[in-house]
N, C-alpha and C positions, 0 to 999 in steps of 0.2 A: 470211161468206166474204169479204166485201170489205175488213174488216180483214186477214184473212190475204194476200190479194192484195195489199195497201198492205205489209203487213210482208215479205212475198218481194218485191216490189220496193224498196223502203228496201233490205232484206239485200243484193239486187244489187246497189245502187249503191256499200253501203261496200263489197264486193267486191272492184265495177270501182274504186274508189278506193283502196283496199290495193292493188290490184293495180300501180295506176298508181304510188302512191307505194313499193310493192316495188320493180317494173320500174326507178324513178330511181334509189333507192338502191342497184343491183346496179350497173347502168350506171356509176353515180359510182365504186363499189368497182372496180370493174373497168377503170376510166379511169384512178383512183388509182395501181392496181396492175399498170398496163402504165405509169407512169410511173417507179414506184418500179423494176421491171423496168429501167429504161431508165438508172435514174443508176444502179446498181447496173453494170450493164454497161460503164459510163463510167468508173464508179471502178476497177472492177478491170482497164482497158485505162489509166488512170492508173498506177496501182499496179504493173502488168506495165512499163509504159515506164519507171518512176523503180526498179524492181528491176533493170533492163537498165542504167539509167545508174548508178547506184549499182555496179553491177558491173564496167563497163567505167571508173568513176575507179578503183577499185579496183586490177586491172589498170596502169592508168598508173601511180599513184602506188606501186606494187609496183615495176615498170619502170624507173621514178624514182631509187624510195631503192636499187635494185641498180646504177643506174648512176652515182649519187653514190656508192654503197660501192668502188665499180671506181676510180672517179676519185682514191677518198680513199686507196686503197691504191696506187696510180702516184704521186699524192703522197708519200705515208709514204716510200716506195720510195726517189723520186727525194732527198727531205731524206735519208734514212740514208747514201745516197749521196755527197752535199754535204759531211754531217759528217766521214764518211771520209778526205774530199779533204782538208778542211782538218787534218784529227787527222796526216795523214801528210805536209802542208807543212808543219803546224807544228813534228812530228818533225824531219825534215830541217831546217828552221831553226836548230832549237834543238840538232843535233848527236847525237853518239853518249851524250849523258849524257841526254837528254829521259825528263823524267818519263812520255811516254805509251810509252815503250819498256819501262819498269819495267811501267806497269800494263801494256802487250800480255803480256810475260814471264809475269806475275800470272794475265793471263785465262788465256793459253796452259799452264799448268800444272793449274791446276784444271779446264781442257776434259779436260787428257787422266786426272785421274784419273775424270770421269765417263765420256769414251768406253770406257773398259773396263769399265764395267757396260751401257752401252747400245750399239746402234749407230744411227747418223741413219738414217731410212727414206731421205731425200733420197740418200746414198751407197748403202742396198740399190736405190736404183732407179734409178741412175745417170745423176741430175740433178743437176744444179748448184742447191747453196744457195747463198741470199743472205747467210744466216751472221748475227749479228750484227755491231756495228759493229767489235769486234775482230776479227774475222772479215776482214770487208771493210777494214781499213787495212792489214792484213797482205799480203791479196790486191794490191793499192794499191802498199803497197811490195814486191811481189815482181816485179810489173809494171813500174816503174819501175827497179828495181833489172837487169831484166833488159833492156829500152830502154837503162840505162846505160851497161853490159855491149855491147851491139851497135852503140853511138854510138864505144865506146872502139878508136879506130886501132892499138893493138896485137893487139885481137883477129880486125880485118877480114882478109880473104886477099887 
C-alpha cells in the first residue's frame, strides 16, 4: 500500500505541475492574444485615418484639376479672343482686298449651308455664342464698324 501511496502522490505532483505549467502557457496565450488584439486595433485605426486622408487628397486634387480646367478654358477664351482682335486689325490694315475677308466670305458660306440642316442649341436658347474665330472677327468688325458709324459727324443730330 505504500507504493501506491508514493504513486498517488508522484501522480499529484505531475498534476500540480501540468497544472502549473498549463496555467503559464494559457496565461502567455492569452497575454499574446490581448496584444495581438491591441495592434490589430491600431492598425485598423491606422488604416481608417490614411482611408480618410487618401480621401480628402482625393477630393482636393479633384478640386484642383476642375479649377485648372476653369482656368484653362478663361484662357482658351481670352487667346480666341486676342486672335480675333488681331485677324480684324489686320483686315482693316491690309484693306478691302484682305485675304482674311476672302476666308470670312469662305467660312460664312459654308456656316450657312450647314445652318440649314442644323440649328445652334446656343440660338434655341437664346444665348450668346462665342462662335468660332470667324465668328468672332465678324462680330469684331460689326462692332467696330458700327463705333465707326456713330464716330462719323454726318450721322450725329
Amino acid at each position: 500500500m505504500e507504493s501506491a501511496r508514493k504513486v498517488e502522490a508522484d501522480l499529484r505532483a505531475a498534476l500540480v505541475e501540468i497544472e502549473g505549467r498549463s496555467s503559464s502557457a494559457t496565461q502567455d496565450l492569452k497575454t499574446e492574444n490581448a496584444q495581438l488584439h491591441a495592434t490589430i486595433a491600431h492598425v485598423r485605426e491606422e488604416r481608417d485615418r490614411f482611408a480618410r486622408d487618401l480621401g480628402a487628397m482625393k477630393r482636393e486634387t479633384e478640386e484642383a484639376w476642375a479649377s485648372e480646367r476653369v482656368e484653362n478654358s478663361l484662357l482658351r477664351e481670352r487667346i480666341n479672343d486676342v486672335a480675333a482682335e488681331v485677324a480684324r486689325l489686320a483686315s482693316a490694315l491690309e484693306g478691302p482686298n484682305s485675304p482674311i475677308d476672302a476666308l470670312l466670305a469662305a467660312e460664312t458660306s459654308r456656316e450657312l449651308k450647314s445652318a440649314t440642316a442644323t440649328v445652334s442649341a446656343d440660338v434655341n436658347l437664346g444665348e450668346p455664342s462665342n462662335g468660332n474665330l470667324a465668328d468672332r472677327i465678324r462680330a469684331l468688325q460689326t462692332h467696330a464698324s458700327r463705333l465707326a458709324q456713330g464716330d462719323d459727324p454726318k450721322t450725329r443730330n
